[in-house]
N, C-alpha and C positions, 0 to 999 in steps of 0.2 A: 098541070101547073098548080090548080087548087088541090089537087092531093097531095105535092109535093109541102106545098103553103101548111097542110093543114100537119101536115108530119113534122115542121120545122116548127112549128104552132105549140106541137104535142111534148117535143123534145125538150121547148126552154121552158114551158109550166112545169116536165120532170125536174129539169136540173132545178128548176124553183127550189120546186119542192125538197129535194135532197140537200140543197143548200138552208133550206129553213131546217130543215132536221139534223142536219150537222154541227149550225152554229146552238141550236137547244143542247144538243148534246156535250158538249163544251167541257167536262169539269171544273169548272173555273167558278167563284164566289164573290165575288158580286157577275154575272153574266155580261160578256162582252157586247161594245154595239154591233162588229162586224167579226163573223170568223170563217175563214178558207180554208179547209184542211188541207192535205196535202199526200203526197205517198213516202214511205221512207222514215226515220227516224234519227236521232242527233245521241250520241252515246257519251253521256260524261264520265270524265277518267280523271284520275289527276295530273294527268298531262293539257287539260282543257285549262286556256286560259283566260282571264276575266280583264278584257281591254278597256279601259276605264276612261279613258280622254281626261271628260273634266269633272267626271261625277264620280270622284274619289270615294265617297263618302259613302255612297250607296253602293260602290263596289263591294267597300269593305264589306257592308252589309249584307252582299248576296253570298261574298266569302262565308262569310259565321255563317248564313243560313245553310247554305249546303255543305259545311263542316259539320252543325248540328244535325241536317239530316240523311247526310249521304255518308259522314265520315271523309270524306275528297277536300284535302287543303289542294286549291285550286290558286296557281300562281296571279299576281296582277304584273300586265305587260302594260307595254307603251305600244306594241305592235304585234301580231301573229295573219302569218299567210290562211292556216284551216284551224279546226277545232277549238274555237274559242266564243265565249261572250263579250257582246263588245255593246258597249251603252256609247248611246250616241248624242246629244246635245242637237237639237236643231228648231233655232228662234222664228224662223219660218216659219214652222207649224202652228202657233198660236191661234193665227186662223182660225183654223181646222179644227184643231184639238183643245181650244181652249187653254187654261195654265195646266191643267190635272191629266190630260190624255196622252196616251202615247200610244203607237207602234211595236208591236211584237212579231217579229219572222224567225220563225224557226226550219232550217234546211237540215240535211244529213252530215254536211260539213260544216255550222257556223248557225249561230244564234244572235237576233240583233235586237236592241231594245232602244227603239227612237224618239223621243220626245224635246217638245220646247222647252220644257223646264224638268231641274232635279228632280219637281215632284211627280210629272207623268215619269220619269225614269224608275222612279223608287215603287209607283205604285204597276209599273209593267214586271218590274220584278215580284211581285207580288202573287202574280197572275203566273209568271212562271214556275216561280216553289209551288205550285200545284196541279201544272203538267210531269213534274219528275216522276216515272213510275220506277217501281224497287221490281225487281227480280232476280231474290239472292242478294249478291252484290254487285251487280248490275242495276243501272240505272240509265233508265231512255227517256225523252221527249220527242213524243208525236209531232212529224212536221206541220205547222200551223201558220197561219199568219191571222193576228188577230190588231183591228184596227178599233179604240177604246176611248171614248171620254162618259165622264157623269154626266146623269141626267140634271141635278141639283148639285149648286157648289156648299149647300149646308150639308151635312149628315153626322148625326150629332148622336152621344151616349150620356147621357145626367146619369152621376152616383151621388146619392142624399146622404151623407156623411156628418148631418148634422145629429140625425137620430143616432146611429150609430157609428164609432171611428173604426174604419178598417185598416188604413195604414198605409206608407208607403210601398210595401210591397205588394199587397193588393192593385193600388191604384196602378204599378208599372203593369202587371201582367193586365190588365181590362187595358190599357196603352196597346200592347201587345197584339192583345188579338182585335182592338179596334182595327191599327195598320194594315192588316192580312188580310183583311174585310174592305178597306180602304175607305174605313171612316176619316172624317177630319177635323170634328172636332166635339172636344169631351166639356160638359159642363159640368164644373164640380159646385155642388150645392153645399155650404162651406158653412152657413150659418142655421139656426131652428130656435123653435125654445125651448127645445130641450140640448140642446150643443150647439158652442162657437167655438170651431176648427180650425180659424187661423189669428197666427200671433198676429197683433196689431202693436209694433213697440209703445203707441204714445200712452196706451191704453192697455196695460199687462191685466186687470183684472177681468177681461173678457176671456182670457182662457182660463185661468188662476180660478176663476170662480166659475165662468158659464162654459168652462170646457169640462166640467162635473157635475154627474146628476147622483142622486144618493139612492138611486132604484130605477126599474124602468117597468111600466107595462107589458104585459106576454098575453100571447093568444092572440087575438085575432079583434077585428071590429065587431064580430058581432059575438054574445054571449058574457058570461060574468066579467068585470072589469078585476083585473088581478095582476100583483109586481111580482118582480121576482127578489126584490128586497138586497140586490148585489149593486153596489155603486159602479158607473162608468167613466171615462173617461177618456182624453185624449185632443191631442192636437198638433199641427204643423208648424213646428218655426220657422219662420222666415227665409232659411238658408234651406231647408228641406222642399219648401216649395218651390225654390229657387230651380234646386234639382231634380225634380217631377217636371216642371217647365221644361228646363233642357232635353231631359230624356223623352218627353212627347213630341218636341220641336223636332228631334232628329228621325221621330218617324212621320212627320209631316204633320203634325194632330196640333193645331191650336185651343188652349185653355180657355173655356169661356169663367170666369169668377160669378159665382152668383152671390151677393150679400141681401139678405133679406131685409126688407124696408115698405112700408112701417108696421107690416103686422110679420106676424111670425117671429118675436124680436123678444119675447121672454127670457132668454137666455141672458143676452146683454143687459136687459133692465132689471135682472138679478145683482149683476156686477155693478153694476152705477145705478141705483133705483133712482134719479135726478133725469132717468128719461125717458119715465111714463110720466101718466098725468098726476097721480097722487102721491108721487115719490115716496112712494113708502116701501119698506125692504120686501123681497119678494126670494122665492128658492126658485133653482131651476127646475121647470116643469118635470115632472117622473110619468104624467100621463098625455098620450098621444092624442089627437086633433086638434082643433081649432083652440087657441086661448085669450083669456081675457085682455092680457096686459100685450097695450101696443104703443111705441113711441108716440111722444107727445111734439107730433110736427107743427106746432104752433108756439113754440119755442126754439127762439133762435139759437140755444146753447147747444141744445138736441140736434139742429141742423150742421153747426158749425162742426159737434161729434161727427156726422153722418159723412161730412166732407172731408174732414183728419181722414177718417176709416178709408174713406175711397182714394183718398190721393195716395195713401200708403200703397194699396191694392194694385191703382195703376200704376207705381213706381215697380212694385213686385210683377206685376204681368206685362212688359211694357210690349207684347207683339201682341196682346187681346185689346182689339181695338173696339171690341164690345164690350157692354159689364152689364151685367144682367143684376136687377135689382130687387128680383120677385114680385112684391106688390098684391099674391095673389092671398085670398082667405082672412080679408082684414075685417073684424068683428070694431062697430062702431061706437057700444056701448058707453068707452071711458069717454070718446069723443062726444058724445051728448049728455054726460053726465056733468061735465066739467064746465064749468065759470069762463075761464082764462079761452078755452079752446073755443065755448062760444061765441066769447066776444070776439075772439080776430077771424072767427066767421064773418060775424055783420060787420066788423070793420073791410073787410075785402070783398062782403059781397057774394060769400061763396053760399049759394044756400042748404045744400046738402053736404052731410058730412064724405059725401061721395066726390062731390065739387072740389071738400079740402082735400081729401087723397089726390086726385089728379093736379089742385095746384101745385101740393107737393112734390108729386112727382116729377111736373114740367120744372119745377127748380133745381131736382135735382141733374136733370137732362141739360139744361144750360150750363149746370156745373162739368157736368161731363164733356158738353161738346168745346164748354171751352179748354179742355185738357184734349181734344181730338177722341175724342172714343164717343160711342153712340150708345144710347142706354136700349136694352132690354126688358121686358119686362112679360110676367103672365096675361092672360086677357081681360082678366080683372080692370087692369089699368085703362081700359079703353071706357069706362065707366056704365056698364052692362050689369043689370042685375041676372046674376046667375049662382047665391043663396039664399035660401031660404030667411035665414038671418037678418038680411039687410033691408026689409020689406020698403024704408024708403025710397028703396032705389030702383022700383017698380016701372018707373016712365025715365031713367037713366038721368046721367048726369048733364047737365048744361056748360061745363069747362070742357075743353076740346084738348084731348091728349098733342104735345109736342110731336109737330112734323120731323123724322127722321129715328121714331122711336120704331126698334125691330117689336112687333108681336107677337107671344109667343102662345099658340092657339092649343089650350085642353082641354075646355068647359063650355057647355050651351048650347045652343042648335046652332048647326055650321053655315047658315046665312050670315053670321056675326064676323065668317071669315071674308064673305063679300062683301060685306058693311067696310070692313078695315082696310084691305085692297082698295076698294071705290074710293075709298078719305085716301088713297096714296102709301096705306104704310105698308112694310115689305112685315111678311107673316111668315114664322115657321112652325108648322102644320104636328103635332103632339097629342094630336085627339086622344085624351086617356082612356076610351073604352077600345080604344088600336093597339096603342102603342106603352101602356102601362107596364111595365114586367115586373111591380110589384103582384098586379094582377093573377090569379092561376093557371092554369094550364085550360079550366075549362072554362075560363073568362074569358081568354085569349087566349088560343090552341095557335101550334107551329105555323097552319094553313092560313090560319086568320090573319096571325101576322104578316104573314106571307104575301098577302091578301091586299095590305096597307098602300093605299096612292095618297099622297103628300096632297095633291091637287084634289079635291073636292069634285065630286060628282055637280055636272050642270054649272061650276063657274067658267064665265065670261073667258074666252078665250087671251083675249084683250087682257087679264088680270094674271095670265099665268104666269108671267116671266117678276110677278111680286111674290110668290111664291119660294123661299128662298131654299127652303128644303124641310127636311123632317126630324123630328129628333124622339127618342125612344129613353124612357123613363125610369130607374130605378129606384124609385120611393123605400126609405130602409125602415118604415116604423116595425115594421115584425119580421125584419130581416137581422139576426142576431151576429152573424157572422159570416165569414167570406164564403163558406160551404152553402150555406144556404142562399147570399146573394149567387152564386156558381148555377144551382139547377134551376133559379127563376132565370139568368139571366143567357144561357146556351140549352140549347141551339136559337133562340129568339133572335139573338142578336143579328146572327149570318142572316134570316129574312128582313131584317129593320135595314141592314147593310143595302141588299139587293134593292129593297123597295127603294132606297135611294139615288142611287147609280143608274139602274137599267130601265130601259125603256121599255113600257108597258108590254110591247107586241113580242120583246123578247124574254119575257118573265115565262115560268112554266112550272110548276109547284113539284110535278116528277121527278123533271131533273134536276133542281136542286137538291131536294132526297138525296138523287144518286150522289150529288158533290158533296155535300156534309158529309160521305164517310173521310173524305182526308180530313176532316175538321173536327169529328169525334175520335179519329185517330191521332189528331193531333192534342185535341185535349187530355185525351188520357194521359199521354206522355209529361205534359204538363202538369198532372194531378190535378185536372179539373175534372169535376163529376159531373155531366152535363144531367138534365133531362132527357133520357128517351123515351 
């Protein structure tokens, strides 16, 4: 009987184990939570049809996909007995699967993709356009059954568009391969002082003026400082971002709007020099870091601009229920130079000029929540010295940042992220020596990335579920153009994707290797030049 015990014993640690090497082996990007393989295979033809119920939208979607990659215009039925895909709607599951997860079953006769919501259906089809294998012109999928939710409902991609404009055709295809990745959401960094990117009608001389710079700096941080003496330019009207919005919506990816506030704002106080402190005319910066000139938040006219600018934003973005306000890299100089700004220090009491940024900020945050949205912001805002620059701000600020402001963590030693959890606020996790892809390759190598947990080593377990997820960075100061955002920004991105979604025991750096080749094959076809 004990030799019987110990052979039934021997048998489910095998199947264990064959089962943990099956579901690594997966080709699938982002890695599922649970996968079964199966015997047998599901052969698409064009007589295979796409049973759609109620998730028209993303039928269509898997139509185009595997018209673009199989050549197979594949019918949409209301019903078929065999050889069909059939999306399934099931509010049940929510449960289970959360909004984002779904059900994938793949048999020899019939393929089913089942979730509680559109978006776990959109992102099961996802996971299937990369089970298709080609042979010839044939085309199979491996029987599988693979059961899927994220680890984290953030997973986020910043393009800084203030340094330089790529455009909207850029920004659709980074849409693109976000979706396939099953990112959700893209923060476009919209403002700098060296460019402001979006039309604001009340206010035309923010592009008119601070969406042109008359040169820009080349090379790099370190070494001779040197322009390239060609003016830039560029920005989004209103109706174009209208349609960037739409066309992320429909691959499930909400827009976070970043407007920077109060440093990083040289651009706008180009355009209206009435909103710094010494109003005096200024050009838009041509060279990159840190700069002098920063709204003067101790003026109410400055504020009142600040609050025009964002109610236009939130009319324009009205499904981002966040707005991200930067906050980060604010040199305090004009603030202790100035008369005006010190006096309505000691009249409120604020005693660093650290204290006035966070008052500010909590004004603006009231502003926001009374329109329903929640402010963002870098971790500057939390009132932490973490420049060199700011040396007052050594024993930090005494004003306590607005409860219900998201954090967004890049800078400092990362107890500062169980400082902000502990005070309650929800943090998503951007450490720039992780997650920077302005970074290089031997800054941050594919592994490294790879490498990335959103969750901090040694926090409180108790803290995790404020952890909202992770977001991965495209900083464009010495990014000139889409080619060159292209080979910082792939293959990184597909590990920034994984580290988000998949849970740690199912991560495995091999086999994802093996899954980027549908992804470098896919780029190429694309005319993206990845890094290899």
């Amino acid at each position: 009987m004990l030799k019987l015990q110990s052979i039934v014993a021997g048998s489910l640690l095998l199947l264990l184990s064959l089962t943990t090497i099956r579901l690594q082996a997966v080709n699938i990007i982002p890695q599922p939570s649970e996968v079964k393989t199966a015997s047998g295979t599901f052969t698409l033809s064009g007589a295979t049809a796409i049973v759609a119920g109620k998730s028209t939208k993303e039928a269509q979607q898997l139509q185009q996909a595997l018209q673009e990659a199989a050549g197979l215009d594949l019918a949409l039925r209301p019903s078929a007995k065999s050889n069909f895909i059939r999306l399934s709607l099931n509010e049940k599951l929510k449960k289970e699967l959360g909004t984002e997860g779904y059900l994938l079953n793949v048999q020899p006769g019939s393929i089913t993709i089942t979730a509680p919501t559109s978006t776990g259906i959109f992102y099961g089809i996802q996971s299937l356009r990369q089970l298709v294998k080609a042979n010839g012109n044939t085309y199979t999928i491996d029987a599988v059954s693979i059961k899927d939710k994220p680890r984290f409902g953030w997973r986020a991609f910043l393009l800084d568009e203030g340094r330089y404009f790529k455009g909207a055709a850029a920004v659709k295809q980074l849409l693109d391969e976000m979706a396939l990745l099953k990112m959700n959401t893209f923060q476009w960094h919209l403002t700098e002082d060296q460019g402001w990117r979006i039309e604001i009608k009340k206010y035309p001389l923010l592009t008119k003026v601070g969406g042109r710079r008359d040169s820009t700096q080349i090379g790099s941080w370190k070494g001779a400082i040197t322009f390239d003496g060609k003016p830039h330019e560029g920005f989004y009207t209103q109706e174009q971002i209208k349609d960037i919005i739409a066309y992320a919506a429909e691959r499930h990816i909400t827009i976070v709007p970043e407007i920077e506030m109060p440093g990083h704002s040289a651009a706008a106080i180009a355009a209206y020099p009435w909103l710094g402190t010494n109003k005096q005319p200024i050009t838009v910066p041509t060279k990159f870091g840190v700069q002098y000139d920063v709204f003067n938040v101790s003026d109410p006219k400055v504020v009142a601009f600040l609050q025009d600018v964002l109610q236009e934003v939130i009319d324009l973005f009205p499904t981002s229920k966040v707005i991200h306000i930067g906050g980060d890299e604010v040199k305090y100089d004009q603030w202790k130079a100035d008369a005006g700004v010190q006096a309505y220090m000691k009249q409120h009491n604020l005693a660093t000029p650290a204290d006035l940024q966070i008052a500010f900020t909590n004004n603006i945050s009231n502003y926001l929540a009374g329109k329903n949205r929640r402010m963002m912001g870098w971790n500057e805002i939390m009132g932490a010295k973490l420049h060199e620059y700011n040396d007052e701000m050594k024993d930090g600020a005494k004003e306590k940042l607005a409860q219900g402001t998201v954090v967004q963590f890049w800078k400092g030693d990362l107890k500062l992220i169980t400082d902000a959890v502990s005070k309650g606020y929800d943090v998503v996790n951007s450490y720039h020596s992780m997650t920077y892809l302005d970074y290089d390759y031997k800054s941050i190598s594919l592994e490294k990335a790879y490498s990335f947990d959103p969750i901090p080593e040694g926090l409180d377990p108790k803290y995790h579920a404020k952890i909202l997820g992770s977001g991965c960075q495209m900083w464009g100061e010495w990014i000139p153009d889409v080619a060159a955002m292209n080979r910082m920004v792939y293959p990184r991105l597909a590990a920034y994707a994984e580290d988000a979604w998949t849970l740690p025991a199912n991560k495995n750096f091999s086999n994802f290797r093996t899954a980027l080749a549908y992804f470098y094959d896919r780029w190429h076809k694309e005319g993206i030049v990845a890094h290899q």
